[in-house]
PQR file with spaces between the fields and no chain letter, atoms N, CA, C, O and H, PARSE charges and radii, in Angstrom:
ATOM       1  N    UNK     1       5.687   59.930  -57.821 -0.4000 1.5000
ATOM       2  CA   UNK     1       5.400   61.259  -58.300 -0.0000 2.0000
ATOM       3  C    UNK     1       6.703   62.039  -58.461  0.5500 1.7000
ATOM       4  O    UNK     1       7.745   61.626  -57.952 -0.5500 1.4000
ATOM       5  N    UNK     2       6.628   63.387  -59.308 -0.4000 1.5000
ATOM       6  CA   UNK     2       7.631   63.785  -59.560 -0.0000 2.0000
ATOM       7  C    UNK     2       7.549   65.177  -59.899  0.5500 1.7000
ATOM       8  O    UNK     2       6.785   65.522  -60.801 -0.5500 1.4000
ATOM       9  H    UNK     2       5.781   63.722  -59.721  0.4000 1.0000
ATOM      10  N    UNK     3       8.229   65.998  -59.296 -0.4000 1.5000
ATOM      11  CA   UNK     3       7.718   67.702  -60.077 -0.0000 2.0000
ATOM      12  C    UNK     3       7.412   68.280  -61.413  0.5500 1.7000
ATOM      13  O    UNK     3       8.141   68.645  -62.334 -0.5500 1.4000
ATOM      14  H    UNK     3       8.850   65.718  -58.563  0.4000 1.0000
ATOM      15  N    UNK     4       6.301   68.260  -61.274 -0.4000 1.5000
ATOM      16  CA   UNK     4       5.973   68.841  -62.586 -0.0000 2.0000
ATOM      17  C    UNK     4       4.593   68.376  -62.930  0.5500 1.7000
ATOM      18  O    UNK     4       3.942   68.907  -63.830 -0.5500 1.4000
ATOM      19  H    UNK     4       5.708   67.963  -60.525  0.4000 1.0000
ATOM      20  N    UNK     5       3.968   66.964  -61.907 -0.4000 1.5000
ATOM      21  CA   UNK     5       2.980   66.784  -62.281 -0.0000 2.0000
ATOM      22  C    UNK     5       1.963   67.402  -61.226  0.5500 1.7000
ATOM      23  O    UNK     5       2.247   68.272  -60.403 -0.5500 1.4000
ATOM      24  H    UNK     5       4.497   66.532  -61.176  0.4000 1.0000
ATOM      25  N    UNK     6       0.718   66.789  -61.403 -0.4000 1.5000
ATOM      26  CA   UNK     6       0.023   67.044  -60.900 -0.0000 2.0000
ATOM      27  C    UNK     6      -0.720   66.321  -59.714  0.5500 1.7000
ATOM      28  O    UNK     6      -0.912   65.191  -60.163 -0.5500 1.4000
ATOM      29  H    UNK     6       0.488   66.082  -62.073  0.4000 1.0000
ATOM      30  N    UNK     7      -1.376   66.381  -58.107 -0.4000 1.5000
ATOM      31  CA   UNK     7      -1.875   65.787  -57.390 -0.0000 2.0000
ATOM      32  C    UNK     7      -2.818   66.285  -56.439  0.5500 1.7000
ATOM      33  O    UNK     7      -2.600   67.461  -56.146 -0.5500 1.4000
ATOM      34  H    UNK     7      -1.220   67.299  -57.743  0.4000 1.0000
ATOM      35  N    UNK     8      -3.535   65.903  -56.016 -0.4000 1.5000
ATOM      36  CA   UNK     8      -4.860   66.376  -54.779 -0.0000 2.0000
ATOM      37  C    UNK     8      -4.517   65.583  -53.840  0.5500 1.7000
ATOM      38  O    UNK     8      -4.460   64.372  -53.627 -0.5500 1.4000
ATOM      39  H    UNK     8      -3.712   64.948  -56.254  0.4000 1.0000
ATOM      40  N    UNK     9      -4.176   67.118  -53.026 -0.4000 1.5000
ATOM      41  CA   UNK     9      -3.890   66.453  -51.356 -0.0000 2.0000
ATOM      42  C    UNK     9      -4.971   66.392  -50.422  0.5500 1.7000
ATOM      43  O    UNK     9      -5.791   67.292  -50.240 -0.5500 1.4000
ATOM      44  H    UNK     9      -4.223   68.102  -53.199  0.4000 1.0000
ATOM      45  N    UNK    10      -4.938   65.417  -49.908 -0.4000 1.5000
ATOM      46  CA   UNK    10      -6.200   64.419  -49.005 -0.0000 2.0000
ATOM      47  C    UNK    10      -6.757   66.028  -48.475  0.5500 1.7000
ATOM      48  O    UNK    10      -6.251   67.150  -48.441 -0.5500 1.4000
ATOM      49  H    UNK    10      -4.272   64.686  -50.056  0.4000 1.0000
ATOM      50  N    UNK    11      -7.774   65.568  -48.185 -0.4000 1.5000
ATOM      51  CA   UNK    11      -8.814   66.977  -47.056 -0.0000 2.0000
ATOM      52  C    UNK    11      -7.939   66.408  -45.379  0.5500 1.7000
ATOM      53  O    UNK    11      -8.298   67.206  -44.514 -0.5500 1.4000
ATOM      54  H    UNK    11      -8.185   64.657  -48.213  0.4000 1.0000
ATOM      55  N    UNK    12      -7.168   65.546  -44.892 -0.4000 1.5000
ATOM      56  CA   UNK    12      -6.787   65.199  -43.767 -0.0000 2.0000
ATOM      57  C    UNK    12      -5.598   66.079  -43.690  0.5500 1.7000
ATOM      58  O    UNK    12      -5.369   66.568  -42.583 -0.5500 1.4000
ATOM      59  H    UNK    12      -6.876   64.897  -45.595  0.4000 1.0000
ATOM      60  N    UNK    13      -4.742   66.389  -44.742 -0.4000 1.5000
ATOM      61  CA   UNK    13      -3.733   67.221  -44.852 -0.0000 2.0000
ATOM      62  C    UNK    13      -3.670   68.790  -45.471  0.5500 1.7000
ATOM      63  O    UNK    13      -2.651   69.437  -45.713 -0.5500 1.4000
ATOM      64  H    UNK    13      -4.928   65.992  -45.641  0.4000 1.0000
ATOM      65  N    UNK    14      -4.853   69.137  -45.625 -0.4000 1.5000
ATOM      66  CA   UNK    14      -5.814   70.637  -46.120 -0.0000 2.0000
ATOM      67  C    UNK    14      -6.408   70.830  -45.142  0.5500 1.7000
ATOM      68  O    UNK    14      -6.735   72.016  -45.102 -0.5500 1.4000
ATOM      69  H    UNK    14      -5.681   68.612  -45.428  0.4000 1.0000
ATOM      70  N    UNK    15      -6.802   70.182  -44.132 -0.4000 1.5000
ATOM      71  CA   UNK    15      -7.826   70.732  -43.368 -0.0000 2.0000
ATOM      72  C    UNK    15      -8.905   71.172  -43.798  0.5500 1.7000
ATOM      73  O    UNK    15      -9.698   71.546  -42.934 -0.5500 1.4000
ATOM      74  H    UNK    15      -6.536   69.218  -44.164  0.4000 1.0000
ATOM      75  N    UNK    16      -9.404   71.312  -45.518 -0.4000 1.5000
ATOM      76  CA   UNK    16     -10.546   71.866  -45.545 -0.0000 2.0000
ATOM      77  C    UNK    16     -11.703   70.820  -45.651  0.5500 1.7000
ATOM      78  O    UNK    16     -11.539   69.823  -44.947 -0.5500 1.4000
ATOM      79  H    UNK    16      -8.760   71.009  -46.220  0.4000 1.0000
ATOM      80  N    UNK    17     -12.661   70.860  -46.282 -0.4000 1.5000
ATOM      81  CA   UNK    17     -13.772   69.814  -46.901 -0.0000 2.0000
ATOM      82  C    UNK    17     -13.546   69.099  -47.730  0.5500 1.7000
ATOM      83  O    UNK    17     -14.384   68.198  -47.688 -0.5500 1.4000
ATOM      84  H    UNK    17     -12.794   71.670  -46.854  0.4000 1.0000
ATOM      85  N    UNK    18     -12.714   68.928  -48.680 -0.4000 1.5000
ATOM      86  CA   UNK    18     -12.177   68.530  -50.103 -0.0000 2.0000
ATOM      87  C    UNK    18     -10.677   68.496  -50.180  0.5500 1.7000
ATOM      88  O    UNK    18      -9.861   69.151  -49.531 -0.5500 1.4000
ATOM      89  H    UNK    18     -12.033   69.660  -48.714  0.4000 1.0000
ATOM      90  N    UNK    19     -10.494   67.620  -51.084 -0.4000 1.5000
ATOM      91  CA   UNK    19      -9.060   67.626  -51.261 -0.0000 2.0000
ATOM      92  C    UNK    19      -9.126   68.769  -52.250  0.5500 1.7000
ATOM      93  O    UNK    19     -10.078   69.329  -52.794 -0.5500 1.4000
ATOM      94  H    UNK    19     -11.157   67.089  -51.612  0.4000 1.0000
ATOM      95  N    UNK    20      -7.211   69.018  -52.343 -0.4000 1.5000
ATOM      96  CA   UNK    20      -7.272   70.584  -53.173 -0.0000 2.0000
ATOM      97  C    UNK    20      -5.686   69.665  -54.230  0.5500 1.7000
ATOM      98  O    UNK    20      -4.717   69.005  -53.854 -0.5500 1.4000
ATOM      99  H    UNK    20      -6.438   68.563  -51.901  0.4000 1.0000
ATOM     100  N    UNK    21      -6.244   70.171  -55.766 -0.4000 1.5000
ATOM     101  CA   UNK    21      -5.460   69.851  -57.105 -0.0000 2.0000
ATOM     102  C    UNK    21      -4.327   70.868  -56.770  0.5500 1.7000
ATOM     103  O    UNK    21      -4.609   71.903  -56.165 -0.5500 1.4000
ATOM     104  H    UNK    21      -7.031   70.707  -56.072  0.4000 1.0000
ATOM     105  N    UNK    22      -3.188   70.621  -57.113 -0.4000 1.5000
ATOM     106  CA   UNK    22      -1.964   71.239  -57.076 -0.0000 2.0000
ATOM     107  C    UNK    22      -0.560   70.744  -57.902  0.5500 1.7000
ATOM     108  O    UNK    22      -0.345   69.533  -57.853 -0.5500 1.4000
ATOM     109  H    UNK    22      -2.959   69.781  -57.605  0.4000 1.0000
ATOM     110  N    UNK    23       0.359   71.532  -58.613 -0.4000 1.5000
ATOM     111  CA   UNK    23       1.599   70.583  -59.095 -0.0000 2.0000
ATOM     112  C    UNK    23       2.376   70.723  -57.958  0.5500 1.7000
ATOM     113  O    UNK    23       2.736   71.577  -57.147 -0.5500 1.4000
ATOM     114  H    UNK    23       0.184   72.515  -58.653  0.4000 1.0000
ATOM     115  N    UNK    24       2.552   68.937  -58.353 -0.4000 1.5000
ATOM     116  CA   UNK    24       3.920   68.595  -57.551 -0.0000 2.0000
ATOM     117  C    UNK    24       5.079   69.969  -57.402  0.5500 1.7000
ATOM     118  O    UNK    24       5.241   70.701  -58.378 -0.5500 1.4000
ATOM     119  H    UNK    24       2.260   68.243  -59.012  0.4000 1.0000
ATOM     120  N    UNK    25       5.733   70.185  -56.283 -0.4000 1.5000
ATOM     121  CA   UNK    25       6.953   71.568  -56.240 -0.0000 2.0000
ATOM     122  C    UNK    25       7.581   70.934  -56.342  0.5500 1.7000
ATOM     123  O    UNK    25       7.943   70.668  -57.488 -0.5500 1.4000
ATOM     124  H    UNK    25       5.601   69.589  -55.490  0.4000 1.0000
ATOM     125  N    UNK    26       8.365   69.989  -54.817 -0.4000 1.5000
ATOM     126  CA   UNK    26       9.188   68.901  -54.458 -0.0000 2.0000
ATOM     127  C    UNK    26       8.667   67.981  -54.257  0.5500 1.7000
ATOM     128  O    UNK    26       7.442   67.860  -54.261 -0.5500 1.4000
ATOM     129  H    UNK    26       8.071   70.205  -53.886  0.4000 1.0000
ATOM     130  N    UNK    27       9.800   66.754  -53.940 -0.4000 1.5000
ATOM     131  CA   UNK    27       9.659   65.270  -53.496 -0.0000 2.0000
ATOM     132  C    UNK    27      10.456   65.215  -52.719  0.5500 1.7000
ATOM     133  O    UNK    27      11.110   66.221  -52.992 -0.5500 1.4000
ATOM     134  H    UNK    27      10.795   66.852  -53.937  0.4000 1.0000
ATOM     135  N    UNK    28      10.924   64.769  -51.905 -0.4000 1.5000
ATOM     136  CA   UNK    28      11.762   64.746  -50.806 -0.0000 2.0000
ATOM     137  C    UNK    28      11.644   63.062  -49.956  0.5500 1.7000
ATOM     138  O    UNK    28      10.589   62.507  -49.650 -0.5500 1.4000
ATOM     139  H    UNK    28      10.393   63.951  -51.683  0.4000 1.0000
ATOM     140  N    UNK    29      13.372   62.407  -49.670 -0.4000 1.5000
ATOM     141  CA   UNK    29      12.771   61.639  -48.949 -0.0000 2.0000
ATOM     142  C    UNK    29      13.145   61.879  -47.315  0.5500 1.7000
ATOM     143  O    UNK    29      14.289   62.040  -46.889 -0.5500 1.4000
ATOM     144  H    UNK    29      14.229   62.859  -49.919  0.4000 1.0000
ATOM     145  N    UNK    30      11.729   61.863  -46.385 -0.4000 1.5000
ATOM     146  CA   UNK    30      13.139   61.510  -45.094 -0.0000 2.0000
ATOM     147  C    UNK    30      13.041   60.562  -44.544  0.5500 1.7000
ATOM     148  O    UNK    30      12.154   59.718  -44.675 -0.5500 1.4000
ATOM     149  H    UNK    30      10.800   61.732  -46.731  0.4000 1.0000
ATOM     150  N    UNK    31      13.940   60.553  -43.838 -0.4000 1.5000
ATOM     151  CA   UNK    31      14.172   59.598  -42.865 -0.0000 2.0000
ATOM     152  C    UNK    31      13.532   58.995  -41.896  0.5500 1.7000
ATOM     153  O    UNK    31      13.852   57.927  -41.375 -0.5500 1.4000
ATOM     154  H    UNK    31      14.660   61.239  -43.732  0.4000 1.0000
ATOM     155  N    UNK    32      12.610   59.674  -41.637 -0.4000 1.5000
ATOM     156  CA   UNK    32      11.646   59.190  -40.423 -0.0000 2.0000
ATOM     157  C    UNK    32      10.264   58.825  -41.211  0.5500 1.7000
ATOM     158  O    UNK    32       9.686   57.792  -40.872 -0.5500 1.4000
ATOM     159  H    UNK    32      12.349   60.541  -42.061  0.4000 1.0000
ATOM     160  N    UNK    33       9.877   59.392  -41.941 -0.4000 1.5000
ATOM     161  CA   UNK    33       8.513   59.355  -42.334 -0.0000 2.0000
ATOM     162  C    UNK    33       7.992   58.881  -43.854  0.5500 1.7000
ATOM     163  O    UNK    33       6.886   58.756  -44.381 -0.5500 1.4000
ATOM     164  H    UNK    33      10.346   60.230  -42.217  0.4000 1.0000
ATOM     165  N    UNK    34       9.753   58.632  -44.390 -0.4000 1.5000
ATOM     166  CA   UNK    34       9.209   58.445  -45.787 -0.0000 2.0000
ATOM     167  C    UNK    34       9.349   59.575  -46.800  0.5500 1.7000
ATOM     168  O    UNK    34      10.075   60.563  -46.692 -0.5500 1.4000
ATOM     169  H    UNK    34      10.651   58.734  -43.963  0.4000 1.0000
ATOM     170  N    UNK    35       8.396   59.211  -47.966 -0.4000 1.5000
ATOM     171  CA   UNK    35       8.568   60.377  -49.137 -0.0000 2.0000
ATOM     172  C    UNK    35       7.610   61.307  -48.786  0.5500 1.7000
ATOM     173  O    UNK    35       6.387   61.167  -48.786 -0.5500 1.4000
ATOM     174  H    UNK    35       7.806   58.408  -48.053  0.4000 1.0000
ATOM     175  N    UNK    36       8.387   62.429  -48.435 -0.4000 1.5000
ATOM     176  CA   UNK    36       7.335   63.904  -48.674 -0.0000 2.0000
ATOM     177  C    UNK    36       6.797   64.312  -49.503  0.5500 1.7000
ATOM     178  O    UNK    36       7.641   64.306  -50.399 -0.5500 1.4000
ATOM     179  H    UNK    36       9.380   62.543  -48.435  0.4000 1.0000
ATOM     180  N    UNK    37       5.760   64.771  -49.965 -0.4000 1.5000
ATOM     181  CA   UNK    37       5.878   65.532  -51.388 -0.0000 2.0000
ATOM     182  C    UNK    37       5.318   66.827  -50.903  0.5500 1.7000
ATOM     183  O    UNK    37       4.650   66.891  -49.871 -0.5500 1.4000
ATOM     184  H    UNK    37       5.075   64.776  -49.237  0.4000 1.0000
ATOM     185  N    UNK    38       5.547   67.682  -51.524 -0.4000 1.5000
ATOM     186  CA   UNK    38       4.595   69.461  -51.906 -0.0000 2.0000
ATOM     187  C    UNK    38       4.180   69.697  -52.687  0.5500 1.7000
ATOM     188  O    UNK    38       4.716   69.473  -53.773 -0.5500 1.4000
ATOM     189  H    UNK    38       6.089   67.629  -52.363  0.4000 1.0000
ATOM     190  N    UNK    39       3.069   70.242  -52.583 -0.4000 1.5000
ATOM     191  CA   UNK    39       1.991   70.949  -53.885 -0.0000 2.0000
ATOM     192  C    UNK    39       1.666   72.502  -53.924  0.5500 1.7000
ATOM     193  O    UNK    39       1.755   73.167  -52.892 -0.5500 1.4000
ATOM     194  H    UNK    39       2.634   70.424  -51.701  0.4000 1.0000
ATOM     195  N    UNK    40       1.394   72.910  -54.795 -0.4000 1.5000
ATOM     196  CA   UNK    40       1.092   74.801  -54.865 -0.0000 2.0000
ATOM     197  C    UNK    40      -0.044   74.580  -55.555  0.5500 1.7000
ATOM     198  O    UNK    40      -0.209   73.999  -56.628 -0.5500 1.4000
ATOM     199  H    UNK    40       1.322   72.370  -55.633  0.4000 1.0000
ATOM     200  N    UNK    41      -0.894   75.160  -54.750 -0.4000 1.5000
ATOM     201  CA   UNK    41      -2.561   74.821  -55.837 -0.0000 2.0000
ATOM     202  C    UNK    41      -2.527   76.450  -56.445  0.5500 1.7000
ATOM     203  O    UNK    41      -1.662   77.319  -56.338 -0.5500 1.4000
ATOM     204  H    UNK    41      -0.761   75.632  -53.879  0.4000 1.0000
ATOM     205  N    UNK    42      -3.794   76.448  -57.090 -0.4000 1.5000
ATOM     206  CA   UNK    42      -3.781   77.637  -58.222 -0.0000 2.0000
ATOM     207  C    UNK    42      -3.729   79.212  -57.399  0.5500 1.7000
ATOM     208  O    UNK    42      -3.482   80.266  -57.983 -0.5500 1.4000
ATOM     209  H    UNK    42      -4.497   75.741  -57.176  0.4000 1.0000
ATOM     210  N    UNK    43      -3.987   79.099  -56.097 -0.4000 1.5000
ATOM     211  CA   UNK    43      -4.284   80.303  -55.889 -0.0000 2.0000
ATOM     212  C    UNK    43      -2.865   80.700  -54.946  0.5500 1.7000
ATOM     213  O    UNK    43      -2.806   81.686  -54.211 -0.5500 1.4000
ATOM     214  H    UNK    43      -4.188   78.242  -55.622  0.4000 1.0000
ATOM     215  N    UNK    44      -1.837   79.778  -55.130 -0.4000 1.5000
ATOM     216  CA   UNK    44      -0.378   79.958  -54.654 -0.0000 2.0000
ATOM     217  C    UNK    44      -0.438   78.846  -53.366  0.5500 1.7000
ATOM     218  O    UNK    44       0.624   78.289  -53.090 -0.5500 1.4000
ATOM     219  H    UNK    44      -1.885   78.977  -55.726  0.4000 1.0000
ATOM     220  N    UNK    45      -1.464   78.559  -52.693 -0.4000 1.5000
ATOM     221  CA   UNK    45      -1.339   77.862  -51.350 -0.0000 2.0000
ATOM     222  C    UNK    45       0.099   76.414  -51.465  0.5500 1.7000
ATOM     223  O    UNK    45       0.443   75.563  -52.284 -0.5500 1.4000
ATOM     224  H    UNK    45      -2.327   79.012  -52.917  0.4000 1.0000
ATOM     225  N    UNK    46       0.362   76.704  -50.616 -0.4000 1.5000
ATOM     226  CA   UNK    46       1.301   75.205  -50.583 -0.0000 2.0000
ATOM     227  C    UNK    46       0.738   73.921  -49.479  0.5500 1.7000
ATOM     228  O    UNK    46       0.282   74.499  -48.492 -0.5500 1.4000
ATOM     229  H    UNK    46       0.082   77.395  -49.950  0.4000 1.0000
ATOM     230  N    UNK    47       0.638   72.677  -49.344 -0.4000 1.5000
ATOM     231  CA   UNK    47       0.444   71.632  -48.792 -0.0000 2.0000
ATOM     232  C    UNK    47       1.806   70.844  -49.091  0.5500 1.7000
ATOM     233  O    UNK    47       2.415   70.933  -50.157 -0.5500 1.4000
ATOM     234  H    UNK    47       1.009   72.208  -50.146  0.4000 1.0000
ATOM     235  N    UNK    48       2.167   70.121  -48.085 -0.4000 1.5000
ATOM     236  CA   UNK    48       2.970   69.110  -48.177 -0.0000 2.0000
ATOM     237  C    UNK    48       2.704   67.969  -46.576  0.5500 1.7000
ATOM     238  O    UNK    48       2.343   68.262  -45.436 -0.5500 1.4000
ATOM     239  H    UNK    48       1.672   70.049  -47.219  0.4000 1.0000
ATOM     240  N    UNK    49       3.009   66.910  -47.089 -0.4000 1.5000
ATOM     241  CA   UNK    49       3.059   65.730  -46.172 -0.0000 2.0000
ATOM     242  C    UNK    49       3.191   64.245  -47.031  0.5500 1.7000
ATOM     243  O    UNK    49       3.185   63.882  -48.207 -0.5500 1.4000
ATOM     244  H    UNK    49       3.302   66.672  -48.015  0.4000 1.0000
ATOM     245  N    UNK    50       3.306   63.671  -45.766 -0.4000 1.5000
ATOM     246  CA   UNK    50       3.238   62.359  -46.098 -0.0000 2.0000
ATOM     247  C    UNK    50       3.113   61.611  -47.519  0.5500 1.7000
ATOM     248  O    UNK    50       1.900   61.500  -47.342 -0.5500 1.4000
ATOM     249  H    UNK    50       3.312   63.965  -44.810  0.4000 1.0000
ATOM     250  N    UNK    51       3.279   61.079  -48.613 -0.4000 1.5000
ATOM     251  CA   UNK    51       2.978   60.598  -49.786 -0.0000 2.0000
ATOM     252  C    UNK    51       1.956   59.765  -49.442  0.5500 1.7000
ATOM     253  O    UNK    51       1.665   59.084  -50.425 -0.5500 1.4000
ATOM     254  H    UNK    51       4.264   61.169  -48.757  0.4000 1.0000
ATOM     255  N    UNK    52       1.333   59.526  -48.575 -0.4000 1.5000
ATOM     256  CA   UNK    52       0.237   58.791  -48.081 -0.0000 2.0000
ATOM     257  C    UNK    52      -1.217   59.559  -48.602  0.5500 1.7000
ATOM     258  O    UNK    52      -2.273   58.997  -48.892 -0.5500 1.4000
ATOM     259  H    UNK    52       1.570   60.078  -47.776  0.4000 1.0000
ATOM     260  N    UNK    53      -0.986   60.680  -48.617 -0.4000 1.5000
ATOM     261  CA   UNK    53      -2.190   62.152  -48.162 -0.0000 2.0000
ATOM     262  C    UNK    53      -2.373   62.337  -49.852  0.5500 1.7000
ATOM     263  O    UNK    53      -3.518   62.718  -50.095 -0.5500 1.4000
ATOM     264  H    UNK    53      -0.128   61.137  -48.381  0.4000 1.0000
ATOM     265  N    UNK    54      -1.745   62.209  -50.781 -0.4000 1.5000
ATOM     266  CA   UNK    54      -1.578   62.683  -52.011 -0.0000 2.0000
ATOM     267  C    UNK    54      -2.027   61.416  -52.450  0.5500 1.7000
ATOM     268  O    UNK    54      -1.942   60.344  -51.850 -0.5500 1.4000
ATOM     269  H    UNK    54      -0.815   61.900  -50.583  0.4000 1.0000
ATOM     270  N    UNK    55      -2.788   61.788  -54.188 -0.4000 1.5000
ATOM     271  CA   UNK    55      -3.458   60.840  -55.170 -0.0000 2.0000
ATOM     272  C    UNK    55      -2.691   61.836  -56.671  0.5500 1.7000
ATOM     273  O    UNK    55      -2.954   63.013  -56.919 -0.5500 1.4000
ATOM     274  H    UNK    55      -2.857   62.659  -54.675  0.4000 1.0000
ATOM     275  N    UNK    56      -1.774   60.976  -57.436 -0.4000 1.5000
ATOM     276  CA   UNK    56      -1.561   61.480  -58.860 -0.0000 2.0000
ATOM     277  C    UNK    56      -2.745   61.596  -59.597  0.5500 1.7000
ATOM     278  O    UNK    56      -3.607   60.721  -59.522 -0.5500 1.4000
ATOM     279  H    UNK    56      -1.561   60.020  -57.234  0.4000 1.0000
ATOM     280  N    UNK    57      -2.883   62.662  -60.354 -0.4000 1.5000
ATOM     281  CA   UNK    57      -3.909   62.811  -61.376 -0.0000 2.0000
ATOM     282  C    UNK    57      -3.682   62.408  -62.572  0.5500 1.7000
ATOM     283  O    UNK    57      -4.547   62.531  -63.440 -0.5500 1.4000
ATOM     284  H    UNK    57      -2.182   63.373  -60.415  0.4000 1.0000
């Protein structure tokens, strides 16, 4: 993935009922855990974690 597109982050990393659609912000890699990514869904919220938690649309 890459900024600019688009992805739905898992409901395990939202905490809500559903995963939530958002564009990619960043990608990031670290060191301990791998590729990060972040999302801003429509109503401004941000999510980020694991590239595990995320599905490209």
């Amino acid at each position: 993935m890459s900024k600019g597109q688009y992805a739905v982050a898992s409901p395990e990393i939202t905490g809500l009922t559903e995963g939530v659609k958002g564009e990619v912000i960043n990608v990031r890699q670290n060191p301990f855990l791998g590729q990060e990514i972040a999302i801003r869904d429509a109503s401004g919220r941000v999510f980020f974690g694991e590239s595990k938690y995320f599905t490209a649309v």
